[in-house]
C-alpha positions in Angstrom: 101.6 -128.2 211.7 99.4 -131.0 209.5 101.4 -129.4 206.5 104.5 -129.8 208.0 104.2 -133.4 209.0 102.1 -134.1 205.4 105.3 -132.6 203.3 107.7 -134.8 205.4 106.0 -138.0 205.1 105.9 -136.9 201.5 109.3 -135.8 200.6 110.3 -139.3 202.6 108.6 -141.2 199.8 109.4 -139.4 197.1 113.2 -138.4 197.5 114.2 -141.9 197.4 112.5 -142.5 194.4 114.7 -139.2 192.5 117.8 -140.2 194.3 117.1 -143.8 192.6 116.4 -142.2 188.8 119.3 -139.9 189.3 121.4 -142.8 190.1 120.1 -144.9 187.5 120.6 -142.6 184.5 124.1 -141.7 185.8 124.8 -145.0 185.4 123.5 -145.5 182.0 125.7 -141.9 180.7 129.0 -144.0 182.3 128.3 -147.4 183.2 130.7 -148.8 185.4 133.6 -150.8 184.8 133.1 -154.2 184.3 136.5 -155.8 184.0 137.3 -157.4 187.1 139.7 -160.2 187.1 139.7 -162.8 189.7 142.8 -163.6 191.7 144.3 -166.9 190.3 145.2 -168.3 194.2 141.6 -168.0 195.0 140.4 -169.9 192.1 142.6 -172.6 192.4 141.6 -173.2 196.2 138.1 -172.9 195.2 138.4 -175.5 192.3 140.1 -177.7 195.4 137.2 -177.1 197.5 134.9 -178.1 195.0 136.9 -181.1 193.7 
């Protein structure tokens, strides 16, 4: 039973940590896009805002 409850609290800890260095080389293979364009109505009423 202690081993059961000992590899839990253990996998709990560590999976994030893979899941985290998987995610982090899969972006470095394809980083994502980065070419976002803002929409031109909502810049103008945020230069109003701000003016």
């Amino acid at each position: 039973m202690n081993q059961i409850i000992a590899l839990v609290a253990a996998s709990s800890l560590i999976l994030p940590l893979i899941y985290t260095f998987i995610f982090l080389i899969k972006n470095q293979i394809n980083p994502p896009n980065k070419n976002y364009q803002a929409n031109g109505t909502l810049m103008i009423i945020i230069k109003e805002t701000i003016s």
